[in-house]
N, C-alpha and C positions, 0 to 999 in steps of 0.2 A: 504494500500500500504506500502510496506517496501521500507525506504531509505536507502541508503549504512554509513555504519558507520565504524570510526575504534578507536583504541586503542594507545596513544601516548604519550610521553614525549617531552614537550615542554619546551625550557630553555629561559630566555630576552636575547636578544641580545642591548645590550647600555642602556634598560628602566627595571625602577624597578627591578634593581638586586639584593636590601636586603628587607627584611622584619624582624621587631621587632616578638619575639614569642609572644606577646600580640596580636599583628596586625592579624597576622596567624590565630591567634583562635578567634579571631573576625569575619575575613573571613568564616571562617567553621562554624562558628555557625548558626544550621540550627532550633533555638528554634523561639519565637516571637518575633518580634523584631531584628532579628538577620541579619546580612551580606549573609548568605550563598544563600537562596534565589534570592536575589538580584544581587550576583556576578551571578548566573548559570545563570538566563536568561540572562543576558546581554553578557556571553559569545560565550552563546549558538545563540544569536545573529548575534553575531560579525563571529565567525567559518562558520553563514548561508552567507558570503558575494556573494553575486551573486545571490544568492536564489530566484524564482521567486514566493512571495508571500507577500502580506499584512496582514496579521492577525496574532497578537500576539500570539491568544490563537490556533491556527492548529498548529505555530512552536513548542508551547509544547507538543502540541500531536505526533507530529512527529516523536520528539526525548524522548520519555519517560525516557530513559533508561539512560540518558546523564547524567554524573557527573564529576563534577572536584574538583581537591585537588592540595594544594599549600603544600608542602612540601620543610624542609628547610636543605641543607647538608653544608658542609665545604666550599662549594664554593659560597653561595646564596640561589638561590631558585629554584626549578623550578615546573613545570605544570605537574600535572598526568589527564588525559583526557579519560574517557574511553566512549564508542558509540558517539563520538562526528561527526559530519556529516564529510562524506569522500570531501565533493566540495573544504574542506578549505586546502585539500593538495595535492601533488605534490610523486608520488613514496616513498610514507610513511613521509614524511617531507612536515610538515605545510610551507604554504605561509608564505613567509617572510614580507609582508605587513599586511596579519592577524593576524602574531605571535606579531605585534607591537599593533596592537588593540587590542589583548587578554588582554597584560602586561598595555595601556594603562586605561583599563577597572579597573584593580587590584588598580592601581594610584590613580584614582579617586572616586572609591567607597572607599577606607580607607581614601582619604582626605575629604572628604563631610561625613562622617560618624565618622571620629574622629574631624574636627572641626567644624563641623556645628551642630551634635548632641552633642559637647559636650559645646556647649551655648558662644562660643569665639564673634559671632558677634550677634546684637540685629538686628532679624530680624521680629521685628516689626515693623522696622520703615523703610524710604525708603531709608537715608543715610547706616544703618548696613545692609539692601539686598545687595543696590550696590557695599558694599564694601566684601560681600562676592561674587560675582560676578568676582568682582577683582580678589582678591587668587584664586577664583578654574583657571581662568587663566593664572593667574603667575605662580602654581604651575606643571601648564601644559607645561609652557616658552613658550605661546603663545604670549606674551607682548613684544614687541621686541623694545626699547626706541632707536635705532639709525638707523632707518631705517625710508624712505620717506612716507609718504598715500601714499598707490596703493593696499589697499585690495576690492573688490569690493564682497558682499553676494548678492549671487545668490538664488532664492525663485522659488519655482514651481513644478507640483505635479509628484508624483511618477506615476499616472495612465496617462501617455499623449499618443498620435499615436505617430506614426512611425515619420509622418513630424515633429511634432513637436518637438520630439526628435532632431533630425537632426537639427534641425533651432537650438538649445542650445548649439551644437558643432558649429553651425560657429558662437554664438555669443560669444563663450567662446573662439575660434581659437582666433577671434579680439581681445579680453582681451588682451590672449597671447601675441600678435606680438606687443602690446604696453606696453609690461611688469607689467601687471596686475596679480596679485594675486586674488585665489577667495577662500571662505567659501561659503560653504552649510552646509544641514540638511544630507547629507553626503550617504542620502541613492541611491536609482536610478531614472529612469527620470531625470527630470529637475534639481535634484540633482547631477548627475553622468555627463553627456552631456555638463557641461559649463567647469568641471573639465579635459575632456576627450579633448574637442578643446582647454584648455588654455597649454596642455602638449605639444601639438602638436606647437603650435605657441612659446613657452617657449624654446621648441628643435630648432626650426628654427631661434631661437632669441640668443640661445646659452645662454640660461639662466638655470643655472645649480640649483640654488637654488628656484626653483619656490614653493609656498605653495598653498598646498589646505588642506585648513583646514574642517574638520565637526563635529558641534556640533549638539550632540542630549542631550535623556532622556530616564530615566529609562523606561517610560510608553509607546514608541516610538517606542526605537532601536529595538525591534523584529518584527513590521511590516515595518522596514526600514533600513535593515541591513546597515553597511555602505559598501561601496563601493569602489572594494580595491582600487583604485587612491588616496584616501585620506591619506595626511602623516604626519597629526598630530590630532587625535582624541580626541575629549574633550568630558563627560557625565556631562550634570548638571541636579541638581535634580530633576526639574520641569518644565514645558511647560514656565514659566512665567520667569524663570531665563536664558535659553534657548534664549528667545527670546530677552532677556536683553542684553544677549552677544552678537547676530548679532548684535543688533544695538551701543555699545559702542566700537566694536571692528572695525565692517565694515565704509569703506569713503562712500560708493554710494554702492544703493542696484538695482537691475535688476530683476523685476517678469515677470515671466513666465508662462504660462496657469497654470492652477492646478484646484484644486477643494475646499472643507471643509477646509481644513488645509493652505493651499494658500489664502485665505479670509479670515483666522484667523490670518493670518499676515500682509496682507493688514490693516485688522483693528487697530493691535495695532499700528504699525507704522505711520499710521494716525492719530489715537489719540492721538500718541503723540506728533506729529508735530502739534495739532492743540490747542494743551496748548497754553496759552497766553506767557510765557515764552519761547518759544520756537521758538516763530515769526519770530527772527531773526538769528536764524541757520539756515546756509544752508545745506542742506542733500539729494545729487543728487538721485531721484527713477525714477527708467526707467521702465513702463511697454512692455514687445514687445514679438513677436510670429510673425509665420509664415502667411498670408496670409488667411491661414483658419480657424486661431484664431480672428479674427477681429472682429467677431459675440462677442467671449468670454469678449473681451475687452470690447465691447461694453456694452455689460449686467454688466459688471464691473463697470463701468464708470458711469452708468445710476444709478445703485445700491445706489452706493456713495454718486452721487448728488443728488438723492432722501431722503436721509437718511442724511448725515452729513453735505451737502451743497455746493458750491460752492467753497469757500476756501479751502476743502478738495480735489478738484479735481484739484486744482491751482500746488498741493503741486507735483505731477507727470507729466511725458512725455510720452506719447502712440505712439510708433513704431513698425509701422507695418511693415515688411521683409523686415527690411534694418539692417542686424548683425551691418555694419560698422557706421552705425550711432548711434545704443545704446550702442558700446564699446566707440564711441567718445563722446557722450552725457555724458557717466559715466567719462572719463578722463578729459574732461572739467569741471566736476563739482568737481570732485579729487581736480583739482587744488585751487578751491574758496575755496572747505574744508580747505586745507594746508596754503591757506592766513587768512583764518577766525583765523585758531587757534593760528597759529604766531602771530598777531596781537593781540592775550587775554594770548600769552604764556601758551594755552592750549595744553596738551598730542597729539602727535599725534596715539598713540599706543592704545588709550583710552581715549573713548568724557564725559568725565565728565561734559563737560558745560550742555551736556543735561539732562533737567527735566523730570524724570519718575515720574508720579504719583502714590501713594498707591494701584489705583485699578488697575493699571496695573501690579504689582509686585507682590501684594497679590496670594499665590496659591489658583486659584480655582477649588474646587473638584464637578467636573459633576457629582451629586447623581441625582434623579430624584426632589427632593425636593430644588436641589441648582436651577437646571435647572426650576421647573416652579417658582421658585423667579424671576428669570430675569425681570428688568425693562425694557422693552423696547417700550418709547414712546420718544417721540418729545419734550416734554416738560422741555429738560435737554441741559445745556451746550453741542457740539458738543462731544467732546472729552470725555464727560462722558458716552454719547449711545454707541461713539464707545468703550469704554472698557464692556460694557453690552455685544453690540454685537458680541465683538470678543470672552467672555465666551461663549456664545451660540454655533457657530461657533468651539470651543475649546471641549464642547459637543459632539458635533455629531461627528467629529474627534474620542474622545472617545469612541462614539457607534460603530463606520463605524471599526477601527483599533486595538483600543487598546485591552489587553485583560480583564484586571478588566471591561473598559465599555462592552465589548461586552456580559460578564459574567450577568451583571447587566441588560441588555437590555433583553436579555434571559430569566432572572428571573423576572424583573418586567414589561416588557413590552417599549413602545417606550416612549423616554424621552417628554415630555409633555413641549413645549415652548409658553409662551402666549403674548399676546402686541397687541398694537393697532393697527390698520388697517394700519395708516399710514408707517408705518414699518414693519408688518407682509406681508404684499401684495407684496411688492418688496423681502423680504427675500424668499418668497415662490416661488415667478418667478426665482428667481439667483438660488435655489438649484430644482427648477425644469430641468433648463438647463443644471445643472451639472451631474443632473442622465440620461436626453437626451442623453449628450456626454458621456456617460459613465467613467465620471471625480471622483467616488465615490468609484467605486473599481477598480481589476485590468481589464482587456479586459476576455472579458471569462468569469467573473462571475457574477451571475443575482444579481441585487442590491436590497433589502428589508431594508426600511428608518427605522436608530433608533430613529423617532422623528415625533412628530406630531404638529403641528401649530395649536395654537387655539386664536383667536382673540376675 
């Protein structure tokens, strides 16, 4: 099938308007090791906004042809774009929301590629991760030190129905109408839907400055373009740094049905509220859906308490079709955040009190040989399964989306995950359910698992 492409010059408008001619040719370098790679898909990402697909590696196919150049004149910089997909523009003039993603893209691949490759923080350890965590945010001016808690990250999958779609704008509308700010993973569903009702309520609230923020990752943003509502795009470089930032940027998080990738953030966010350290932060998590999510929840719930215990399941709220009580639940606990950290003179811009541990920080690379390492039995501190299980989980994300996993799944066959009964039995019922619902991919297409359980 041929998609419509065209041919364009793209200038920033207020973002990234100089580039160093070092930086420039960093960009374009298309040897090993080099930026240029990395900048085209994620552009080529960014340009698919609306695009109705999950797979990284069809979006390359699509656009073979697709190339860009950063070219620098007397006045800055600007974009040469050639086959790039026709959805991102408007009568030959690119979207003014994707032209900011574009330049955003440029932002942060030269800042994560000149200071993180070039060895400024130890990210060996868990203080130098989180503190490069920090910068790629600050340098995004995502950290806004005079403003109140009221960001609330929103979690849930891109393959959802129609209702449940719809159940994310009215619970994103309530956000709004109580002057809630939201982050996502920026792409659509349950990503797009809390974004889309928080505007609508933000307009009625007369709230001119509202954010919706979303942060993705290189291995992601092409089977999750983002979604042009979003008005400040950050890329960090890993699943595990990613998920760093929802939780040190966000007051109270809200999950939403999803699938793989929604149970891989359940898990880390668990595990890490279930550090001993950790005991006594409070950190509002609202799970809710529609009505005819309540099965999902439920196998959620069950999951959990099978697997991490009771005190893991302490740590949530499960709301079922009532939007105005999980926006209120989230504002309610806003509040205790905001007394918590006055009271330590902690950030509100950024939860530093919270303890991440190594294994959750650590990147881990879903090869077939990481994936049948996985520990997974009972015989471990709570909060240590769950950083096992949320690589696992992280896995098959990789097989189902990504395009390196799906290349790899291809060539060697389905990722091989082993563990004991006690935990294998319940993991196999949760993602049996998820391919039931067709939570795995998008609607439309037949699901074949990159992964097989062996106990």
């Amino acid at each position: 099938m041929n998609y419509a492409t065209v041919d364009a010059t793209v200038w920033p408008q207020g973002r990234m308007e100089v580039l160093s001619r070092s930086e420039v040719a960093r960009l374009l370098d298309d040897s090993q090791g080099g930026l240029y790679p990395l900048l085209r898909r994620c552009a080529l990402a960014v340009l698919n906004s609306g695009g109705f697909l999950d797979d990284g590696e069809e979006l390359l196919q699509r656009y073979p042809k697709f190339r860009i150049q950063v070219a620098q004149n007397e006045r800055g910089i600007r974009l040469e774009l050639s086959s790039a997909p026709a959805v991102a523009f408007v009568d030959g003039r690119i979207i003014r929301g994707i032209g900011e993603h574009l330049f955003a893209v440029l932002r942060d691949i030269i800042y994560v590629g000149g200071e993180l490759g070039g060895r400024r923080f130890d990210l060996e350890t868990p203080q130098g991760i989180t503190d490069a965590v920090f910068h790629i945010l600050r340098n995004a001016n995502l950290l806004r030190p005079l403003t109140e808690p009221n960001l609330v990250v929103c979690w849930g999958g891109h393959s959802i129905s129609r209702e449940e779609y719809d159940y994310t704008k009215l619970v994103g509308y309530q956000l709004g109408l109580r002057g809630l700010d939201i982050c996502t993973g920026c792409g659509p569903g349950a990503m797009k839907g809390p974004m889309k009702g928080a505007a609508i309520g933000h307009a009625k609230q007369r709230i001119a400055g509202g954010r919706y923020l979303g942060l993705t990752e290189p291995g992601i943003i092409a089977a999750e373009s983002p979604n042009p509502i979003v008005n400040d795009l950050v890329i960090l470089p890993d699943i595990e740094k990613r998920l760093e930032a929802f939780v040190r940027l966000g007051h109270a998080i809200i999950v939403f049905p999803g699938g793989a990738g929604t149970a891989e953030e359940i898990l880390y966010l668990l595990g890490i509220l279930l550090h001993p350290d950790n005991a006594q932060i409070p950190f509002p998590l609202i799970f809710t859906g529609p009505a005819a999510a309540a099965e999902y929840f439920h196998q959620i719930h069950q999951f959990v308490g099978v697997t991490l215990g009771a005190a893991a399941q302490a740590r949530y709220t499960i709301v079922i079709d009532d939007p105005e009580q999980a926006a209120r639940l989230a504002q309610d606990g806003i509040r205790q955040v905001r007394e918590f950290r006055a009271a330590r003179d902690d950030a509100y811009y950024f939860n530093w009190l919270l303890r991440i541990a190594a294994e959750f920080q650590r990147p881990f690379q879903p090869t077939h040989a990481n994936m049948r390492g996985l520990q997974l039995r009972r015989d471990q501190p709570p909060h240590q399964l769950a950083a096992a299980l949320r690589r696992a989980f992280s896995g098959i994300v990789a097989g189902n989306v990504k395009d390196a996993g799906i290349r790899a799944v291809a060539k060697h066959g389905p990722y091989e995950i082993r563990g004991e009964a006690a935990v294998m039995e319940p993991m196999d019922a949760l993602l049996r359910s998820f391919v039931a619902q067709h939570r795995m991919k998008l609607p439309g297409k037949t699901y074949v698992p990159c992964y097989r359980l062996v106990i």
